[in-house]
Each structure stands twice: as structure tokens, then as C-alpha cells.
C-alpha positions in Angstrom: 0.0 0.0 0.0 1.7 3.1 -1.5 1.4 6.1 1.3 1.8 9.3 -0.4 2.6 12.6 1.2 0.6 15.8 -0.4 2.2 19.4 0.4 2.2 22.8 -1.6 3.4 26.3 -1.4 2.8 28.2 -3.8 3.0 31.7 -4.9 4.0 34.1 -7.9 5.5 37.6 -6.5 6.7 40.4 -8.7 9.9 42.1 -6.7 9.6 45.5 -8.9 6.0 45.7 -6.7 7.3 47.8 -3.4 4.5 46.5 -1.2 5.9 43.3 0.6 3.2 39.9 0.7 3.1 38.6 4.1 1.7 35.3 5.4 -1.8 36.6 5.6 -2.1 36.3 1.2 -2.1 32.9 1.7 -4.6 30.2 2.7 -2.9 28.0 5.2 -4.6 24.4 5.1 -3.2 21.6 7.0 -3.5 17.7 7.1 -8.0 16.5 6.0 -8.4 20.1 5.9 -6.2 20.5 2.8 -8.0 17.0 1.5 -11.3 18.7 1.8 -10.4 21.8 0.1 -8.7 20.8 -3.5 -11.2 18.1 -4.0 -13.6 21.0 -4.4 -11.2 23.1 -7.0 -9.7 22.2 -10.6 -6.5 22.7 -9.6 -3.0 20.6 -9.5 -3.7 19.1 -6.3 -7.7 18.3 -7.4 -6.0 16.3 -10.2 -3.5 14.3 -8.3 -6.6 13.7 -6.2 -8.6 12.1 -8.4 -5.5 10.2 -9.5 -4.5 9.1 -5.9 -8.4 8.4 -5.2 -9.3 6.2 -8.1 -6.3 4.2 -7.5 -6.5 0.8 -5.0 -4.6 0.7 -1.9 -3.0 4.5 -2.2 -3.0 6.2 1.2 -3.0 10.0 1.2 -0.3 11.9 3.8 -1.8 15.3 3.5 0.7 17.9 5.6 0.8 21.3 4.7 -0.4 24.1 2.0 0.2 27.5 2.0 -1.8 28.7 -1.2 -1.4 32.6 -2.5 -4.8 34.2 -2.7 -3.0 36.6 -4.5 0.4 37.4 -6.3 2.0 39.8 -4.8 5.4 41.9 -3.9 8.6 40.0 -2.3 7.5 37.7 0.3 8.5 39.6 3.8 11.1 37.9 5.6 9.4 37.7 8.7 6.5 35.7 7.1 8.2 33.3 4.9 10.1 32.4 8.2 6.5 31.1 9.5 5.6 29.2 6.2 8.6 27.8 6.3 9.3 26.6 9.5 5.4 25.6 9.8 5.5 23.7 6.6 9.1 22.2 7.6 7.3 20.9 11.1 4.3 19.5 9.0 7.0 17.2 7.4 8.7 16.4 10.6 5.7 14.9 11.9 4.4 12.9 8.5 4.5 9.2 8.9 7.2 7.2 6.6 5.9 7.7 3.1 6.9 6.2 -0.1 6.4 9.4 -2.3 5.5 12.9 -2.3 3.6 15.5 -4.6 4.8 18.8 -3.9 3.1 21.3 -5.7 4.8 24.3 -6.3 4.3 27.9 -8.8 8.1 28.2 -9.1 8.1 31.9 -9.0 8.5 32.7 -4.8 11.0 35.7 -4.1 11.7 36.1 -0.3 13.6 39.3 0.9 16.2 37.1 1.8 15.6 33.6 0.5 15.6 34.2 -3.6 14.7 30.4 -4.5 12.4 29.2 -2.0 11.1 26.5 -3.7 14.5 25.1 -4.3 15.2 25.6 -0.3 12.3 23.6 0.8 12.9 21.0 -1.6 16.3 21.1 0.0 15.6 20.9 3.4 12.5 18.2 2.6 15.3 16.0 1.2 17.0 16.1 4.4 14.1 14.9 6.3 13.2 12.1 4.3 16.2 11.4 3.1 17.5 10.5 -0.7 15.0 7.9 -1.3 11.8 9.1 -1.2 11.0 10.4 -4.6 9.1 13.6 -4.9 7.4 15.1 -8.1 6.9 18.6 -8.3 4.5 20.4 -10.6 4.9 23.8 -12.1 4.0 26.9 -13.4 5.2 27.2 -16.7 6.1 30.7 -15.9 8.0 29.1 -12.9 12.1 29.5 -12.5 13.2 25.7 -12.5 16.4 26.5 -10.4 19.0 24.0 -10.3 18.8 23.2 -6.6 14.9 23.0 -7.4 15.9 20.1 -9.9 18.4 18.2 -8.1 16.3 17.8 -4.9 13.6 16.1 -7.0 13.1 13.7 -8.4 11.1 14.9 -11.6 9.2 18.0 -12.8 5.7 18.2 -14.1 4.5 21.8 -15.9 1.8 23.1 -17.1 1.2 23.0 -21.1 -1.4 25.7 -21.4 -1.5 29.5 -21.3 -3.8 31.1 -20.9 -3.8 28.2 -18.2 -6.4 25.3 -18.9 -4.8 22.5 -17.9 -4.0 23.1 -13.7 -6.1 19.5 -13.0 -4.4 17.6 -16.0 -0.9 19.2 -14.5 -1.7 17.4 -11.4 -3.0 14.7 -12.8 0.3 14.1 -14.7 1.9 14.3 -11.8 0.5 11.6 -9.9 0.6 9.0 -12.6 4.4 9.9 -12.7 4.7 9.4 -8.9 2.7 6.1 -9.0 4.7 4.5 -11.7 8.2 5.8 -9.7 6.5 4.3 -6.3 6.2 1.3 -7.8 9.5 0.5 -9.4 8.4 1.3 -12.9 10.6 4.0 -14.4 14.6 4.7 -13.6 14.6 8.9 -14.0 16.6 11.2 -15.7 16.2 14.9 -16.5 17.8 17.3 -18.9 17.4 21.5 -19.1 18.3 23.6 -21.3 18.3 27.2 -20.1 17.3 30.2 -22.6 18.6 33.9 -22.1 15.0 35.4 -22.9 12.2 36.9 -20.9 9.3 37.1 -23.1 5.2 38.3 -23.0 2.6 38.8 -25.9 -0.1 36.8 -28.2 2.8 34.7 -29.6 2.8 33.4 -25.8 -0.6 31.9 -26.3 -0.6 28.1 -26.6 -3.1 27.7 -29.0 -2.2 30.2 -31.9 1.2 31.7 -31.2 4.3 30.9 -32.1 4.7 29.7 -29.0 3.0 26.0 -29.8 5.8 24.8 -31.6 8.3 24.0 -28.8 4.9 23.3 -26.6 3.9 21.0 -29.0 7.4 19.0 -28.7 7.1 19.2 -25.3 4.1 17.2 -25.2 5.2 14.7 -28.1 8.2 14.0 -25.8 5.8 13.3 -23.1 3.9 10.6 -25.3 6.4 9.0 -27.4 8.4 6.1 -26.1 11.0 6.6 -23.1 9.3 10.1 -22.4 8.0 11.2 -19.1 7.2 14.5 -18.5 8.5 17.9 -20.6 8.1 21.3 -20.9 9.2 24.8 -22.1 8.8 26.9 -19.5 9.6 30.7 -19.4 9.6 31.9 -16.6 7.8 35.4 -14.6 10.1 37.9 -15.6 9.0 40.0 -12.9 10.3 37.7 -10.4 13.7 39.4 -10.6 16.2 36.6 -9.3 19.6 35.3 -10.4 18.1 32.5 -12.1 15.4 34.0 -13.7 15.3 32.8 -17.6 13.3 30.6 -19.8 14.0 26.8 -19.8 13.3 23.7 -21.6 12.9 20.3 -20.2 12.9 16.8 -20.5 12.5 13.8 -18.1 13.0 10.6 -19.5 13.1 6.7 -18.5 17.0 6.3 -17.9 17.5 7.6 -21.3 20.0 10.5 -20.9 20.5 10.9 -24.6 16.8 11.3 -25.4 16.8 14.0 -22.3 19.2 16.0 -23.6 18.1 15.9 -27.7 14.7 16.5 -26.7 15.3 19.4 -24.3 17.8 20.7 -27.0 15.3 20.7 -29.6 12.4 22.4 -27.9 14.7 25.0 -26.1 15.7 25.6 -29.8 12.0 25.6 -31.5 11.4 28.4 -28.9 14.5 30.5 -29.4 13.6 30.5 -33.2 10.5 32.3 -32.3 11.8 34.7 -29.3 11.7 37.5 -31.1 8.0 38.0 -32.1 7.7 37.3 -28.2 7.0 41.2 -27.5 3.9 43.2 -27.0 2.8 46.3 -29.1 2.1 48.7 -26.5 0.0 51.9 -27.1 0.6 55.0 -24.5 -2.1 56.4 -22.0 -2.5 59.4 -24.5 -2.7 57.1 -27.5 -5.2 55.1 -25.3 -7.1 58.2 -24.5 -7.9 58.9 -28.4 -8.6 55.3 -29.0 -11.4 55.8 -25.8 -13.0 59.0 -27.0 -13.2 57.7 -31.0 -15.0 54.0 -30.3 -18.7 53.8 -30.5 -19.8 50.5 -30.6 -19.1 47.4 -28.2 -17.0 47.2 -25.6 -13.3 48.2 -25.5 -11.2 46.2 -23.5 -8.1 48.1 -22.1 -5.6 46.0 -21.2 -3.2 46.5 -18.0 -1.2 44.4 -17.7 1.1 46.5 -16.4 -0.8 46.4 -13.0 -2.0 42.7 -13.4 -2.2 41.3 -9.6 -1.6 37.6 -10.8 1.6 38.3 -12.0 2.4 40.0 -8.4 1.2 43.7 -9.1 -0.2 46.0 -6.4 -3.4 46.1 -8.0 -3.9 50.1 -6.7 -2.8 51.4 -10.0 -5.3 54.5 -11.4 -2.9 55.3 -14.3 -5.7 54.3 -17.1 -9.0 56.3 -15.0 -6.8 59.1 -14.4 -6.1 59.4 -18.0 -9.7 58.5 -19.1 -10.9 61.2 -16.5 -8.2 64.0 -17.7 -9.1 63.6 -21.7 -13.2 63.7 -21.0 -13.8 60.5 -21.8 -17.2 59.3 -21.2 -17.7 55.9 -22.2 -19.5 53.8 -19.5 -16.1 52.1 -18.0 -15.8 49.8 -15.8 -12.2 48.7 -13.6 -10.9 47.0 -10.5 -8.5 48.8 -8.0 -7.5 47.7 -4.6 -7.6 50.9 -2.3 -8.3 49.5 1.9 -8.9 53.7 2.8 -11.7 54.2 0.2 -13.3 50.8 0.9 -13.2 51.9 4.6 -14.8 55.3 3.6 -17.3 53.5 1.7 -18.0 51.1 4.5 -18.6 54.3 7.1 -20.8 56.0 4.6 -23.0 52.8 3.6 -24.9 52.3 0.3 -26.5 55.0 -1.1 -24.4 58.2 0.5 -22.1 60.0 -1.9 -18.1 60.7 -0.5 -15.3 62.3 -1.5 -12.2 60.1 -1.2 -9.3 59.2 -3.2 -8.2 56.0 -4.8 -5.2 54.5 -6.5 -1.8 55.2 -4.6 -2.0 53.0 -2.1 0.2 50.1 -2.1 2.6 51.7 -5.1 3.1 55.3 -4.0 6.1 56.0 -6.0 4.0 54.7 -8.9 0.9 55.9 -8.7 -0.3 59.4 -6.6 -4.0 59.4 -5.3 -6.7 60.5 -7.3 -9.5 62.3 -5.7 -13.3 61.4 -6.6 -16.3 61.8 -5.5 -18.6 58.9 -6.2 -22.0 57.2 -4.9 -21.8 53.9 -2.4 -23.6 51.2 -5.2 -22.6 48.2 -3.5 -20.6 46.6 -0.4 -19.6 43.1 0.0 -17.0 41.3 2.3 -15.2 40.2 -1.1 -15.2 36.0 -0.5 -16.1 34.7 -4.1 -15.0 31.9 -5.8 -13.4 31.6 -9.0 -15.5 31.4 -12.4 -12.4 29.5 -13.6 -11.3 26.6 -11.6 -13.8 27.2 -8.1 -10.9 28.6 -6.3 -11.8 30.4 -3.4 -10.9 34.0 -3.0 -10.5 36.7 -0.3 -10.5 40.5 -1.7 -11.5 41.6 1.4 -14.1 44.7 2.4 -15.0 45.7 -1.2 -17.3 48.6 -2.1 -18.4 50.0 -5.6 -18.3 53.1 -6.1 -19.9 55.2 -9.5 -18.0 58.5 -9.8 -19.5 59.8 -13.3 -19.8 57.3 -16.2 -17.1 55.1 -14.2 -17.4 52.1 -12.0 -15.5 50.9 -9.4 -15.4 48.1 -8.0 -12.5 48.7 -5.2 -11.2 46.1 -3.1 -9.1 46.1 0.2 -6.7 43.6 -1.1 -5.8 41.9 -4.3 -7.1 39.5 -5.7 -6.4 37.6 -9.0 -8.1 39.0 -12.1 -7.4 36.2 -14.9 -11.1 36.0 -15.3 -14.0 38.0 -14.6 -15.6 36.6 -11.4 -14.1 39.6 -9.2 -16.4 41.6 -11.3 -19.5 39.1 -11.3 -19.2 38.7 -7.5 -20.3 42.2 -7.6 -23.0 42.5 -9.7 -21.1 44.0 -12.3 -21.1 42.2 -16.0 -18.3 43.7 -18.3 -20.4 43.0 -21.8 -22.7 46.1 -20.2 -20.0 48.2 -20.4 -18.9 50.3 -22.9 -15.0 50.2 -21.8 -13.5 47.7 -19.0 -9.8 47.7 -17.8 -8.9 44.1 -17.7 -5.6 43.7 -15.5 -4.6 40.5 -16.7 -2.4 40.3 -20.1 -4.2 37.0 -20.9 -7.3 35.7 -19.9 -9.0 32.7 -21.5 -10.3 34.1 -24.5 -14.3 34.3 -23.6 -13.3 36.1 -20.9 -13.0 39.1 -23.0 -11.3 38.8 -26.0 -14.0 36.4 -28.0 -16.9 39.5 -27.6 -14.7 42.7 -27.0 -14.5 44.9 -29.8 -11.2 45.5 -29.7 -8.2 44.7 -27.2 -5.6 47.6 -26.3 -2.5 46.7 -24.6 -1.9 50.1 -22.9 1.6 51.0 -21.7 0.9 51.9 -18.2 3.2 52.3 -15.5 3.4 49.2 -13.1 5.0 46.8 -11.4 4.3 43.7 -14.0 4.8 46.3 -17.5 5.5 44.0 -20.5 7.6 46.5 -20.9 10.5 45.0 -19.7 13.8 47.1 -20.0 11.4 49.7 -18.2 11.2 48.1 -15.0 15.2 47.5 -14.4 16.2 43.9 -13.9 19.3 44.0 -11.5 19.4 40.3 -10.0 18.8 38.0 -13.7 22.0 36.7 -15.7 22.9 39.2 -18.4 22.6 39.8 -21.2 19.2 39.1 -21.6 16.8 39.4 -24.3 15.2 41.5 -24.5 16.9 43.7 -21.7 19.7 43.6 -23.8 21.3 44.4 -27.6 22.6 41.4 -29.6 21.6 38.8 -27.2 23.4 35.2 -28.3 22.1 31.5 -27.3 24.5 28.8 -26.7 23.0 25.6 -26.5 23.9 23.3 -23.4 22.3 20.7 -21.6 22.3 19.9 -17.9 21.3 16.5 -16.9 20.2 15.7 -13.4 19.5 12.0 -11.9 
């Protein structure tokens, strides 16, 4: 009878975002509790679930997850002590297992710690010692580190963006585990790392140019002697010295296959890396694109400020700009601003106040834009997810009309990757004539399948696809596109 332990931590930070994350944007679940949750969502752990449950005789170790409610800024020091340290204990006191599933994102930043991921594995390893194989899944915007890959035993990413495929990641993963557990498969692992921080459409898994190394990826993963492979490229906002793109293959005991495979889609995606950029248009550009449309709904697009790649959320660059140039379409955005939602809350539904939002979180960013503006709504901001049933927490949330705007203003952020923060408060985008969408992809009929048109503004913000603007002082150089005349070497590492 296989017993096999379940942990995660899991969070996505942007370190150009001032405002530190502390243990409070996370949900901390431990042992049935964490059972009880992910069997309810779509996510990694929901798919290694329904692997792990459907399979005779597996017994389920479930320990510890700490679970980002949001992105963020750099994980205080203080706080990723506690995860840490609680998570470490959780393992301490697990029974002998005879695997683990460790989900991970892959993108953590501490103040201190810059590979977090590749710590715990570390000290995890220590614990149980060298023979306990442990499967990790990923982001595909994840750093795989080295000490990440040599602590375990093989790596599992997602195939998708914009993501589809969290439950099949998982479920992936726990077929992998089971047939390791059991004697099945000898591993080896080969990366390739890439000196190329890339955004845009191309990105896209399904149309851009993006598919072809994908596409390898996943014919590795079902031809012969292939067992899991991916190209991953990273969060570039997650500033650290190993911050790149990667490609990787995990193979059965086949180190040659590893390393071609790896090579080749590493390779397929360098070919592309170029087209790999987003045409931006600037506020005042946006402004004139605003007052000129007259029909649909215009989606503007800032990602710039999007809180699931670990923005502040609190930027008003777009309404300031909208306000300035007298537009008056009927707009609708999200902002996190505690302050005005307190206000709100004082006021109660129905009073009109005077208050300013924006500012906030990103000071040096954003300055505070005064409104006044009529209490529609208040809420205590617990939703879930129209995506995957996730559950989140945006806090004391209020929306406020100021004009021809609405906002829906929440005390903390909260990811925006679909429109549920929106639908939890009564608000439906397609009644809109304008809606700022901080997310640079969402699935496309989110938005982009009924929008009229999508503008990718070039706002100021912590997560700007922008990149050379937001000044990368921890990642290898040079790096494209951060730097001129940017060369790729290809070389394989092979771990196991």
C-alpha cells in the first residue's frame, strides 16, 4: 500500500511591486483540511486527487499548504520564516511515506531567500532522506532552479496559457509518482536554459508561435521513453539570479533522449523569441482610442498592473487618464484601495463621499486621485473563481460610481485572470462600454471572443511587459530583451 505525502506552497511575487506579501495572502490548510479543500477546485492538487483516489490501496499523507490568494510583492522575511518553519514541522511529523507530490508555482521571491522553492525541496530531502521520490508540478512561468531540480526527483508543468490544464498538471503528476513508487521508471532529467524573458499573443498556446516548442514538449511526453517535458519561461518580474526561460525533459533512464529533446524544444522556442513582444500603445494614445469607439465594448488591457503576476493592484494610471481627456464611455475597472473601501463602508450604500483611490500600495507609482462617487454596493469580497472554483479573499470591497465610471475597489488583491471579481459584484463587463482588464491573458471568452477591440496600454506598473522599463538588476545578463545582440548557446544539464 503506497502512502503518499501531499504538500504545496505556492505563490507568484513580482519584486519590482514595493509593497511586501506577508503570510496573511495565503490560505494555510493543513493535514484533512487540505483534502477537503482541492477536492472541491480544478486545480493541481484536485488532479493528483482524483489520480491518488481512483487508484486501489493509495493512502494519502496530506501535511501542509500554503496557497497565495494573490500574487504579490517579495515575500517579507518575517512571514516566509513562519511558512517555512510551519511547513518544515508538517513534514517532521508525517509518517514514513513512499512518495511525495509537492506542488509548487516556481516563481516565490523572499527578501532574503531568492529560491524558496529550491530551499524547501532542499531541506525536505534532508528529512526524508534521498529515497523518497518527490514530483513537483509547475507553473510554466516558474524558475526551475538548479537546486529546485536536483532535490527532486522529476518535474511536471503546465502546457497551457492562458492556463487550462492546472487538474491535468496534477494529474500528470501523480501518474508519474505512482509509476516511480512502484518500481516502474529509472529517472533522468535534462534543461536547457534560454537567455529570454518574453510576453505577448505569440505566448498563447493555441495560436502563437509559442505552440511549436509546446507541442514538442508534449510529443516527448507521449512517445516512447518520455515522461514529462516542458518549455517553461519563466515570470520575468520575479527578478532573481536565475530568472530565464528553460526547456525540459524527463525521461526513462535515457540521458540521450533527455538531452536531444530538451535541446530541440529549447531551440523551437528560441527560433521564435523575437516576435515574443507586446505592441504597447501610450495612455495618451489610449485616451484617443477611448473618445473615437462607438460601438461594443473596448477592453483596455493593464497588464502592467496585473495582480496575478504579483502587481499592487492600486494602479489608477488608465482612469486618471480617461478622466483628464473627458472621456465618457461607461467604463468599468478593478483597483484595490483599503482607505476608500473603509470610507465606503462608514458611509454605507447610497451616501455619496469624496475620497481618493489608487496610490495605495505603489506610492512612488501611482499618486491618489481624488473622486467623488456614490456607495452602489458593499460586500465582504469571499467569491470563488469562475475559472477553476478557487476560493478568493479580496476583502471589504465597495463599488463606487463617480460619473460614467465604476468601481469596484477592493481592500486587497485578488487575482483578475477572469471575470468573477467583477461578477461577485454585480457588475457584467459585456454592459459596459469600456473595461480595464488587468490580466495580459485571460482565456479568450473572458474578454477577447466578444470585446471589440483589445488595447495593450503601456501603463506604469510593477508587472509592464515593458520589460527594459522596469530594471532587472538580480537575472544573468545579457538578456533578451533587456539587452542588444543577445546570443544563445546551447547546453544541456542532466540531473539523476
Amino acid at each position: 500500500m503506497p502512502r503518499i505525502l501531499i504538500a504545496e506552497c505556492k505563490q507568484e511575487v513580482s519584486t519590482f511591486n514595493p509593497h511586501l506579501s506577508g503570510y496573511t495572502d495565503f490560505g494555510i490548510r493543513r493535514g484533512e483540511e487540505l483534502l477537503n479543500y482541492h477536492r472541491t477546485v480544478r486545480n493541481e492538487i484536485g488532479g493528483a486527487l482524483s489520480v491518488f483516489d481512483s487508484t486501489p490501496g493509495v493512502e494519502l499523507v496530506p501535511t501542509y499548504s500554503a496557497f497565495f490568494i494573490t500574487s504579490g510583492g517579495t515575500l517579507a522575511k518575517a512571514d516566509w520564516n513562519r511558512i517555512a518553519s510551519e511547513f518544515l514541522d508538517c513534514i517532521h511529523a508525517a509518517p514514513p511515506v513512499d512518495g511525495v507530490y509537492f506542488c509548487m508555482h516556481g516563481a516565490m521571491a523572499s527578501e532574503e531567500e531568492l529560491d524558496p522553492e529550491g530551499w524547501l525541496l532542499a531541506e525536505m530531502r534532508k528529512i526524508l532522506g534521498e529515497n523518497i521520490p518527490i514530483v513537483v508540478s509547475l507553473d510554466l512561468h516558474g524558475i526551475l532552479t538548479d537546486r529546485m531540480a536536483e532535490h527532486s526527483n522529476a518535474v511536471v508543468a503546465y502546457h497551457t496559457y492562458p492556463h487550462v490544464d492546472f487538474f491535468e498538471t496534477g494529474q500528470r503528476a501523480a501518474k508519474l509518482l505512482l509509476k516511480i513508487v512502484a518500481g516502474k521508471v529509472k529517472l533522468v532529467m535534462a534543461k536547457v536554459t534560454v537567455p529570454a524573458l518574453v510576453r505577448g499573443d505569440e505566448l498563447i498556446t493555441a495560436s502563437g508561435s509559442i505552440r511549436h516548442a509546446v507541442n514538442a514538449a508534449k510529443s516527448v511526453e507521449q512517445g516512447p521513453g518520455g515522461l514529462s517535458a516542458a518549455m517553461m519561461w519563466g515570470n520575468p518580474f520575479t527578478d532573481v539570479p536565475e530568472l530565464a526561460s528553460c526547456a525540459f525533459v524527463v525521461t526513462d533512464n535515457d540521458p540521450a533522449l533527455a538531452e536531444r529533446e530538451a535541446l530541440r524544444i529549447a531551440n523551437l522556442f528560441w527560433e521564435h523569441h523575437e516576435k515574443m513582444q507586446v505592441p504597447l500603445v501610450s495612455l495618451a494614445e489610449m485616451t484617443s482610442i477611448a473618445k473615437a469607439h462607438n460601438s461594443g465594448t473596448l477592453a483596455l488591457v493593464d497588464a502592467a498592473d496585473a495582480t496575478s503576476s504579483g502587481a499592487s493592484g492600486d494602479s489608477n494610471a488608465i482612469l486618471r487618464a480617461l478622466i483628464e481627456s473627458g472621456c465618457t464611455l461607461r467604463t468599468l475597472l478593478p483597483i484595490v484601495d483599503g482607505p476608500a473601501v473603509k470610507m465606503a463602508f462608514a458611509a454605507g450604500i447610497g451616501a455619496t463621499i469624496t475620497t481618493t483611490v489608487g496610490g495605495t500600495l505603489d506610492p512612488q507609482r501611482f499618486k491618489p486621485l481624488q473622486i467623488t462617487a456614490k456607495v452602489r454596493l458593499l460586500s465582504d469580497g469571499r467569491f470563488r473563481s469562475e475559472s477553476f472554483g478557487e476560493e478568493w479573499l479580496a476583502g471589504p470591497t465597495a463599488v463606487l460610481q463617480t460619473d460614467s465610471f465604476t468601481l469596484v475597489v477592493s481592500s486587497r488583491a485578488v487575482n483578475l485572470y477572469d471575470r468573477s471579481f467583477f461578477y461577485a459584484h454585480g457588475q457584467n463587463p459585456e454592459r459596459f462600454d469600456a473595461v480595464v482588464v488587468k490580466s495580459p491573458h485571460c482565456q479568450h471568452h473572458m474578454y477577447a471572443d466578444w470585446c471589440a477591440r483589445m488595447v495593450n496600454v503601456d501603463a506604469p506598473g510593477s508587472s509592464s511587459a515593458n520589460l527594459p522599463y522596469l530594471g532587472h538588476t538580480r537575472c544573468a545578463r545579457p538578456m533578451f530583451p533587456l539587452d542588444a545582440e543577445v546570443s544563445f548557446i546551447p547546453r544541456a544539464r542532466i540531473y539523476g
